[in-house]
C-alpha positions as CSV (number, residue, x, y, z in Angstrom):
1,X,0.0,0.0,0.0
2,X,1.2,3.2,-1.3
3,X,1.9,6.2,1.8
4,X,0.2,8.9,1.4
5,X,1.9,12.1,0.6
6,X,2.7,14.6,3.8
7,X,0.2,17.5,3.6
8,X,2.5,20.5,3.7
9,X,0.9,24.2,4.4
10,X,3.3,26.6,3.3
11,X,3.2,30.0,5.3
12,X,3.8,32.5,3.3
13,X,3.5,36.7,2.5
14,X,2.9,37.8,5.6
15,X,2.6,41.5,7.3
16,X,6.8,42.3,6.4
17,X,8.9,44.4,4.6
18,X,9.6,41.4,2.7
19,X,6.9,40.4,1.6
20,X,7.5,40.2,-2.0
21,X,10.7,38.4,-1.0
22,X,8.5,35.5,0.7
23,X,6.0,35.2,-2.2
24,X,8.9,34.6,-4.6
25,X,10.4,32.0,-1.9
26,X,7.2,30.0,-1.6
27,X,7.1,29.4,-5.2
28,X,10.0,28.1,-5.5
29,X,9.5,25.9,-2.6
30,X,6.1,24.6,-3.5
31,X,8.1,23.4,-6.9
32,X,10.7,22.0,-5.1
33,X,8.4,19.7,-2.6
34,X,5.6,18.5,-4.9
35,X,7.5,15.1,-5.4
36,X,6.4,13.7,-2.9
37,X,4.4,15.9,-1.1
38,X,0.8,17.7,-0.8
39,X,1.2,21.2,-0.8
40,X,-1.3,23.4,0.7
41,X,-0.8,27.4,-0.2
42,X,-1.6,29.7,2.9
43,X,-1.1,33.5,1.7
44,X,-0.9,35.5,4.7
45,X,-1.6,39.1,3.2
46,X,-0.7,42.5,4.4
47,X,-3.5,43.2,6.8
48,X,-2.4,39.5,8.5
49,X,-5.7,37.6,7.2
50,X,-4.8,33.8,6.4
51,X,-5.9,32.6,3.0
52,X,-5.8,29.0,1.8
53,X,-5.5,29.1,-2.1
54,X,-6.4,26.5,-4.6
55,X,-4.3,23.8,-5.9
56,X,-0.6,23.7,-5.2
57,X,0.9,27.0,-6.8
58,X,1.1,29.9,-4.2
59,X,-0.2,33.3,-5.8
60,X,0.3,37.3,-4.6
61,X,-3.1,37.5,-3.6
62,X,-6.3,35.4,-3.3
63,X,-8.0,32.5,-1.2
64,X,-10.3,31.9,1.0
65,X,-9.4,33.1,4.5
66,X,-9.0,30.5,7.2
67,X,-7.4,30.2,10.5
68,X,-5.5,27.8,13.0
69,X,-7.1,27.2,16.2
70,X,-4.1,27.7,18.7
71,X,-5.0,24.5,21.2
72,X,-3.3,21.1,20.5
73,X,-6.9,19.1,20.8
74,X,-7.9,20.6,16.8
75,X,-4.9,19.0,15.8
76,X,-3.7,21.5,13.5
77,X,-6.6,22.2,11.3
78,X,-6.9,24.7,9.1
79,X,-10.7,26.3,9.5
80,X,-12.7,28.6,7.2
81,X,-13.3,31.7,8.7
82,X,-17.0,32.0,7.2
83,X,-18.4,28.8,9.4
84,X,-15.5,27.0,11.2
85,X,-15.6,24.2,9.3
86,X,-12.6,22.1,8.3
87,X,-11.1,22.9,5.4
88,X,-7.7,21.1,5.7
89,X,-5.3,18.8,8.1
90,X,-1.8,19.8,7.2
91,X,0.7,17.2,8.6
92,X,3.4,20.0,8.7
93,X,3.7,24.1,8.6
94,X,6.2,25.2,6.4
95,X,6.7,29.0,6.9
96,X,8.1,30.8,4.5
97,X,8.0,34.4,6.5
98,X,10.5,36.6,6.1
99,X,10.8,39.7,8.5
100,X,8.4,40.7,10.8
101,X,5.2,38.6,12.0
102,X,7.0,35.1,10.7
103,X,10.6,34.9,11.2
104,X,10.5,36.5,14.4
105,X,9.0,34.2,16.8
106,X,5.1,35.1,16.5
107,X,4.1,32.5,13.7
108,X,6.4,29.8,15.7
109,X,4.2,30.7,18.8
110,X,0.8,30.1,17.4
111,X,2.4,26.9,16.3
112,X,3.4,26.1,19.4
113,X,0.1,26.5,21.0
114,X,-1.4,24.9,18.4
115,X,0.9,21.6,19.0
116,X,1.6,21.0,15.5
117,X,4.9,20.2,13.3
118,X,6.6,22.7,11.5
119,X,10.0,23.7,9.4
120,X,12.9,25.5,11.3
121,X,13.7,27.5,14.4
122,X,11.1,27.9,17.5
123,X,10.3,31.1,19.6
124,X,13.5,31.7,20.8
125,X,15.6,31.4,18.5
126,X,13.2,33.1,15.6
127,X,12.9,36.1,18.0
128,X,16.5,36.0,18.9
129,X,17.4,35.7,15.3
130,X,15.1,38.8,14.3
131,X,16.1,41.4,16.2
132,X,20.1,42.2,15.9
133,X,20.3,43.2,19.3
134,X,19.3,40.2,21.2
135,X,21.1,38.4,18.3
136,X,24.6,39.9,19.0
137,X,24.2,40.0,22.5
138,X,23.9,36.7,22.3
139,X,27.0,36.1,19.8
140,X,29.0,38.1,22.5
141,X,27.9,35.7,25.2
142,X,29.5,33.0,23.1
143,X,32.7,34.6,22.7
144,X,31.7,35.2,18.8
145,X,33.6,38.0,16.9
146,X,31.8,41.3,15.5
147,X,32.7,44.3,14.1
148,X,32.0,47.2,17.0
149,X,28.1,48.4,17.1
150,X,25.7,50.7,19.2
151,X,22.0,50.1,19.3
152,X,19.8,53.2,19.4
153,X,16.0,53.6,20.0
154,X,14.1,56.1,19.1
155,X,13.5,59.2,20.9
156,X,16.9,59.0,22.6
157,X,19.5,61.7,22.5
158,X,22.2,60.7,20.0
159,X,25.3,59.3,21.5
160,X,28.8,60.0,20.4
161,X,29.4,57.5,17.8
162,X,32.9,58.9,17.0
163,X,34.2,55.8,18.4
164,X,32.7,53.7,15.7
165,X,34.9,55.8,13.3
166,X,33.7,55.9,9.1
167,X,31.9,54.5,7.3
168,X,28.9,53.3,9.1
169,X,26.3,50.9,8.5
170,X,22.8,52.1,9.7
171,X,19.9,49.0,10.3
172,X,16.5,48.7,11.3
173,X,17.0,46.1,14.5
174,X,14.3,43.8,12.9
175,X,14.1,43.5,9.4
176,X,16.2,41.3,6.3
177,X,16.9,41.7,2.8
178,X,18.6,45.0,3.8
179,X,15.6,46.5,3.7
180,X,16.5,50.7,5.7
181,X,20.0,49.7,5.3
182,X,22.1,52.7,4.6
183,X,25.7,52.9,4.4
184,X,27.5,56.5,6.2
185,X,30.6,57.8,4.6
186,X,30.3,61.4,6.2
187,X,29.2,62.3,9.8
188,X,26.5,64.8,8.1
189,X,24.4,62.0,6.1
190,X,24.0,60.0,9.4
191,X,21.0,61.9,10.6
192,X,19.1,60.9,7.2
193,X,20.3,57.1,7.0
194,X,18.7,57.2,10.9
195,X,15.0,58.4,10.1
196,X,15.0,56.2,7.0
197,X,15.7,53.0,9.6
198,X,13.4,54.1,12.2
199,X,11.1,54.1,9.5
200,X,10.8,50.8,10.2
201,X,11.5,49.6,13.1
202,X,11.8,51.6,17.3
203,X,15.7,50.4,17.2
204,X,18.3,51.0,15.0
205,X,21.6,49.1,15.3
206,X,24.4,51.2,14.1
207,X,28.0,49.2,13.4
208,X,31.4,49.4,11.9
209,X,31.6,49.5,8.2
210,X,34.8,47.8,7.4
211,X,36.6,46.7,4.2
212,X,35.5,42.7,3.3
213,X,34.4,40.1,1.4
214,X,31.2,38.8,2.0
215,X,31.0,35.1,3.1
216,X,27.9,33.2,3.6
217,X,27.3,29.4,5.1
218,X,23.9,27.5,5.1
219,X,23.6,25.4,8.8
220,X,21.7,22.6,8.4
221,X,20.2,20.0,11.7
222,X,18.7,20.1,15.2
223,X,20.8,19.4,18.1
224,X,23.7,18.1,15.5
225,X,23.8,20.9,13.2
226,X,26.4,21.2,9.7
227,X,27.5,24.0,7.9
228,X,27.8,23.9,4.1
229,X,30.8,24.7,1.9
230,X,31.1,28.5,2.0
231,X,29.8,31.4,-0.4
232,X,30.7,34.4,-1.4
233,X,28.5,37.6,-2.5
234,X,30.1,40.1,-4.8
235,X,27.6,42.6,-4.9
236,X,27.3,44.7,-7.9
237,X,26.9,48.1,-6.3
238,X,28.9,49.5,-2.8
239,X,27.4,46.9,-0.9
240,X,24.8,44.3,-0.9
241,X,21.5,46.0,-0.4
242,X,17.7,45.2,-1.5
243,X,18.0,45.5,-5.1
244,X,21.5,44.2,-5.6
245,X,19.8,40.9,-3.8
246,X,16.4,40.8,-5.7
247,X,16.2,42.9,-8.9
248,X,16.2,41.4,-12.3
249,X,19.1,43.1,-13.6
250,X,21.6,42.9,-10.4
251,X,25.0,42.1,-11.6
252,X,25.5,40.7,-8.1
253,X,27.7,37.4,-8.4
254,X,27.3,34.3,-6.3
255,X,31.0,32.7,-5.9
256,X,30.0,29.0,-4.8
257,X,32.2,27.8,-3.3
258,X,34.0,30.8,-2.2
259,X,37.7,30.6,-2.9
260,X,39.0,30.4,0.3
261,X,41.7,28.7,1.8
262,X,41.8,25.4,3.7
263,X,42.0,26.7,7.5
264,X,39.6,29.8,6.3
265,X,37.1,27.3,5.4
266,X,37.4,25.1,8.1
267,X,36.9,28.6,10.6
268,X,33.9,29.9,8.8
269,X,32.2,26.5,9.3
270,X,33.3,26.2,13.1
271,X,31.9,29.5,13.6
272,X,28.9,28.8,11.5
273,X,28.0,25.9,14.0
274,X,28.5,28.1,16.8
275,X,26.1,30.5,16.1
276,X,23.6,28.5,15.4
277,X,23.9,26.9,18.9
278,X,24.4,30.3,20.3
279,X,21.2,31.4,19.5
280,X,19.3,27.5,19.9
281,X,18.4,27.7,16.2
282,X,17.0,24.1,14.4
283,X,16.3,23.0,11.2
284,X,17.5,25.4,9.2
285,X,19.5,29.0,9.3
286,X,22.1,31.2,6.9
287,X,25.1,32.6,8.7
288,X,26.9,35.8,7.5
289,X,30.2,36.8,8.0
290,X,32.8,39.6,7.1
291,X,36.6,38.8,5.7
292,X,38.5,41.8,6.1
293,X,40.5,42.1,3.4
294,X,43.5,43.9,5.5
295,X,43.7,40.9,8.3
296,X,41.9,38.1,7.0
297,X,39.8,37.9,10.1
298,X,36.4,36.3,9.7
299,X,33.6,38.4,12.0
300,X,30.0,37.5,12.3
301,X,27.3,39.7,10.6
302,X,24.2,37.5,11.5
303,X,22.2,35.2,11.5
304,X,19.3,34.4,9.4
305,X,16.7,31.7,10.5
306,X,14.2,31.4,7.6
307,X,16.9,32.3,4.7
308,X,15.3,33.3,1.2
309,X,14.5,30.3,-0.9
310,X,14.3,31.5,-4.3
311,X,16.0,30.1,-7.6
312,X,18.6,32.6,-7.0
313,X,18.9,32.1,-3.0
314,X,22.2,31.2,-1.2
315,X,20.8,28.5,0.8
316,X,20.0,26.2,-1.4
317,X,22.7,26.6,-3.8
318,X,25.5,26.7,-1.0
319,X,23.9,22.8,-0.3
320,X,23.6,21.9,-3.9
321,X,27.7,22.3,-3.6
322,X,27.8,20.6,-1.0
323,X,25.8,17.5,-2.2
324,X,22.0,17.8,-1.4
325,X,20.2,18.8,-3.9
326,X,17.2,21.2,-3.9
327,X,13.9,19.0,-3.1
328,X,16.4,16.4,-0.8
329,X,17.1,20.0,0.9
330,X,13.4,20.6,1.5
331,X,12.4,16.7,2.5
332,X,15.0,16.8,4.8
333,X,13.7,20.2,6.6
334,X,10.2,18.7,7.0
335,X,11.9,15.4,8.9
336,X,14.1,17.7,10.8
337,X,10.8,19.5,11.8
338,X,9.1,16.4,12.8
339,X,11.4,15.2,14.4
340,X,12.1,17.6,16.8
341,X,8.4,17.8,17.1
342,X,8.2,14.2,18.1
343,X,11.0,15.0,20.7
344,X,9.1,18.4,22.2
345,X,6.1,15.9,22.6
346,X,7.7,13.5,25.3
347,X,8.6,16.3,27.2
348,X,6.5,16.5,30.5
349,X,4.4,19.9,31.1
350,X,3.5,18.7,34.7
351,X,5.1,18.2,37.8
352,X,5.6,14.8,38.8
353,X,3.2,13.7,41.9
């Protein structure tokens, strides 16, 4: 007797800068997992309503809206909104949020109240991941290097930042895809690069700009976690911002592997491992770092726990070098989430008698 296929809903657009970004990774996924599996399309649109679409294809817009009851006796089933009624039983979320509202901890809650399996990082680690200021404190913790950074929030006086010397990179605290990233070269611009990032977010990190390559790792596992074969991003413009990353005529190159040297290699992978335990990631998560070009010291940028998973996105290709191809990639994300669901489930929620 033939299994049948695991029902997969893929999360996806979701109230976020990125938006577009996740609507261009769920299609790619949905592609990549219908060998084997069911895929259910939930388009989460800007105002936050769920929408379960038709067939297998996720869309920009449409379905009917649904929602997820948040107690573990529905059993993760997907309801309409009109009556209540079932509409679906996924076996497995699959979100495929970028930013705000879905890679930062609140989709991964509603999961965990519902009690249901699903792809990558939990609360802590997705909130961690999200907001760089949790995120590097917690990189510090570990004894992780960093370039030098200040976090401001908005409303504060301005603090000397003299100390961070020129340029400057200017971030919202929670956001991806360089989305409000500015770069400073002159004191004077720094006001400007500031309202743009508090344009999206209450706290801005502001760090070091410093002269290096641009080295990327894909970490892949639970409690045993790997690191791929490093990348490296040339970006086609000053550095590597929105459009460089997304638009249809970047120039940006993808050097895969990067052309590294053996003990540079084997250091970006050690401290790709590390900061995916630093911050208790699972599943899945991209790791950034710096090369200076003057020392040839490797610092950590981030860490990114739902990575973009278009055509064109690192994660993927960095373990297609490295031997797993794209749908293995995704099958093996939706074991890795049920396993670690299976294990979460013989954990004990009372005190024994």
């Amino acid at each position: 007797m033939t299994a049948s296929p695991t029902k997969v809903a893929l999360l996806f657009g979701g109230r976020s800068g990125e938006h577009e970004v996740s609507v261009r990774s769920a299609v790619s996924v949905a592609q990549g997992l219908a060998p084997g599996h069911a895929v259910l399309p939930v388009f989460i649109d800007r105002e936050g309503t769920w929408r379960l679409q038709d067939g297998s294809a996720p869309r920009p817009q449409g379905g009917e809206p649904v929602f997820l009851v948040p107690s573990p006796a529905d059993g993760g089933r997907i309801r309409r909104m009109a009556d209540a009624s079932v509409v679906a039983a996924p076996d497995v979320y699959f979100p495929v949020l970028h930013g705000t509202y879905g890679e930062d901890g609140t989709v991964q809650g509603l999961l965990e109240l519902a009690g249901v399996p699903y792809v990558g990082s939990g609360v802590a680690a997705s909130a961690a991941g999200m907001d760089k200021e949790l995120m590097k404190a917690l990189f510090a913790q570990s004894g992780l290097p960093q370039v030098a950074y200040r976090v401001l929030r908005r409303g504060e006086p301005l603090p000397d930042l003299g100390a961070l010397g020129l340029p400057l990179f200017v971030k919202p605290a929670n956001l991806g895809s360089s989305v409000g990233v500015s770069k400073v070269k002159r004191a004077a611009d720094l006001s400007a690069a500031l309202e743009v990032a508090f344009h999206y977010d209450r706290k801005v990190v502001v760090e070091t700009g410093i002269d290096a390559r641009e080295i990327e790792l894909a970490v892949l596992g639970n409690d045993a976690p790997e690191a791929s074969l490093p990348g490296e991003i040339v970006p086609d413009r000053e550095f590597y911002d929105y459009d460089s990353k997304y638009s249809a005529d970047s120039k940006t190159e993808l050097r895969i592997p990067a052309p590294l040297d053996e003990a540079a290699r084997s250091a970006a992978q050690a401290l790709a491992v590390r900061a995916f335990r630093a911050v208790d990631a699972a599943g899945y998560a991209r790791v950034d770092f710096f090369l200076e070009r003057s020392s040839g010291r490797i610092v950590l940028n981030e860490i990114n726990t739902i990575p973009g998973f278009t055509s064109i996105s690192m994660f993927p290709k960095l373990w297609e070098a490295t031997g797993i191809a794209y749908g293995d990639l995704l099958s093996r994300l939706i074991r890795l989430g049920l396993a670690r669901h299976r294990e979460r489930a013989h954990l004990s929620t009372h005190r024994p008698d």
